[in-house]
N, C-alpha and C positions, 0 to 999 in steps of 0.2 A: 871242758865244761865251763869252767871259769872263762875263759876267753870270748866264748858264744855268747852268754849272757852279756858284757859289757861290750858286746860289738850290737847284739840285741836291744841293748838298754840305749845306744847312742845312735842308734837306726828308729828308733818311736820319740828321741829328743829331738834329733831333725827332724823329722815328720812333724812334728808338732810345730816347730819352729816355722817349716816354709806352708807346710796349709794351717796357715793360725784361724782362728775362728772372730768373724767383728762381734761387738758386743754395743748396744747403744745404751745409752747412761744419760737420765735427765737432771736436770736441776731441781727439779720435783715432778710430784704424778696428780697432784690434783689443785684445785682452784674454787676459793668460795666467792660468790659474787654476790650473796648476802642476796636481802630483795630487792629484786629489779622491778623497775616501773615495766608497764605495758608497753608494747608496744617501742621499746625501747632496743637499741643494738648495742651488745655487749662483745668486747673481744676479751683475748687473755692469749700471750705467747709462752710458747715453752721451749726453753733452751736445751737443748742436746748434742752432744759429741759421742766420735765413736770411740769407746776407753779398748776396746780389741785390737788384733795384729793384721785384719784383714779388711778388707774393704768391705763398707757399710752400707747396703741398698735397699733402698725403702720403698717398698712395693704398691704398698696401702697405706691411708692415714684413716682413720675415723671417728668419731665418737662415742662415747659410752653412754 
């Protein structure tokens, strides 16, 4: 019984290890631009890396 369990226990730690899950991490999540003139063009970048085990695919982008 003892034996199944830690053979169990080191079968869901690989597993985890080779399908790791990506995870994307910003530098932050939001941006005040204070008031903007009319008719004015405003940018603002956001920097992010994947802090996960697995490769990161970005499907969508959009706004809130």
């Amino acid at each position: 019984m003892k034996r199944s369990a830690v053979v169990l226990a080191g079968a869901l730690l690989s597993t985890a290890f080779f399908f790791g899950k990506p995870s994307i991490q910003f530098d932050r999540l939001e941006h005040d631009f204070g008031e903007v003139p009319e008719n004015s063009e405003q940018s603002c970048r956001f920097s992010f890396h994947n802090a996960g085990s697995a490769t990161l695919i970005i499907e969508r982008v959009g706004s809130g």
